[in-house]
N, C-alpha and C positions, 0 to 999 in steps of 0.2 A: 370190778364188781366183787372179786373176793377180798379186798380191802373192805368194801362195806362189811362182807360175813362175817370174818373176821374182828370190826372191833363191835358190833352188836352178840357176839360169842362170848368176847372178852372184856367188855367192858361196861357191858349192861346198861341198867336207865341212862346214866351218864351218857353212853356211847350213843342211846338212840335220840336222846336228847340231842348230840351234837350233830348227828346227819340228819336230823327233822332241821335244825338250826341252818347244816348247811345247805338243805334243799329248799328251805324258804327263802335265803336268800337267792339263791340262783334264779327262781320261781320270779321271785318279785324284780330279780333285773331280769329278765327278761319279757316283764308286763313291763315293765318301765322301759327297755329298748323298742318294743312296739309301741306302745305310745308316743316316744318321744319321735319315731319315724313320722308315726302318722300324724305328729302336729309340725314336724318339719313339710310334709306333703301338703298338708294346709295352708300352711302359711305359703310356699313356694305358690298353690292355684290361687290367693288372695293378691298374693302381690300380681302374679300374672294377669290374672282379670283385673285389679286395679289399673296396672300397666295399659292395659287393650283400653279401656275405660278413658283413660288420659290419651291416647293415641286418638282417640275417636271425637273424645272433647275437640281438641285442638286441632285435628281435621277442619270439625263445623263452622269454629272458628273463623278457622283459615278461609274456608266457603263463604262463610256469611262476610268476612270483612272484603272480598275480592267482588259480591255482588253490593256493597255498599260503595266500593270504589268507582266502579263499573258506575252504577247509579248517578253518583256524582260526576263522574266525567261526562256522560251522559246533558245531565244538569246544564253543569259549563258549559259543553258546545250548545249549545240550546242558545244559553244566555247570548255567548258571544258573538253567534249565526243575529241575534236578531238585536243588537250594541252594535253591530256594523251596519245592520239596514238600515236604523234608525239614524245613525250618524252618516250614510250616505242620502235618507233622505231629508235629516239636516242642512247638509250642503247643498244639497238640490234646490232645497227651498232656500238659501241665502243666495244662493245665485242668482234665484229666480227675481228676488226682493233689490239686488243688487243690481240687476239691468234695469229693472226698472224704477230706481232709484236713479241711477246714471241717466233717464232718460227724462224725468221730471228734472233732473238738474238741466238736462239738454235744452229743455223747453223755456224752460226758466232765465236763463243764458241768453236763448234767443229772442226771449220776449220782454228781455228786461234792458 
């Protein structure tokens, strides 16, 4: 501080001229080092909630595509439960058609 007394003693407008000069600058970095904090702080809570954002998207995702899976297998045994009953009672019915086919031929055989 007696450095400042000193050259405002001895140096006059010049001198106060230069400590206005240098206190503005000091002044203005240091509006400029809190600002620059505060939009580093910003940016770091946008990225973070973007972050959560995308973690949460892809979550639902994940949700939605395990109950569309789910769904579809679902589907399938469905299908397939009832492609067996139908094809067992296909065969039921050709058997059926088949004996007694065998027995028209029997009769046929016998009477011919």
């Amino acid at each position: 501080m007696e450095i400042i007394y000193d050259i405002l003693l001895n140096a006059g407008p010049l001198g106060i001229l230069a400590i206005y000069a240098i206190w503005s600058q000091r002044e203005g970095q240091k509006r400029l080092d809190f600002l620059q904090g505060e939009f580093i702080l910003k940016v770091e809570q946008l990225s973070e909630k973007g972050l959560a954002e995308r973690e949460a998207l892809l979550e639902k995702m994940e949700t939605r595509e395990k109950e569309i899976i789910d769904r579809w297998s679902s589907v399938v045994s469905k299908v397939e439960v009832e492609r067996d009953e139908a094809q067992k009672e296909t065969l039921k019915e050709i058997s059926i058609i088949s004996g007694k086919l065998d027995r028209l031929i029997e009769r046929g055989s016998d009477g011919g």
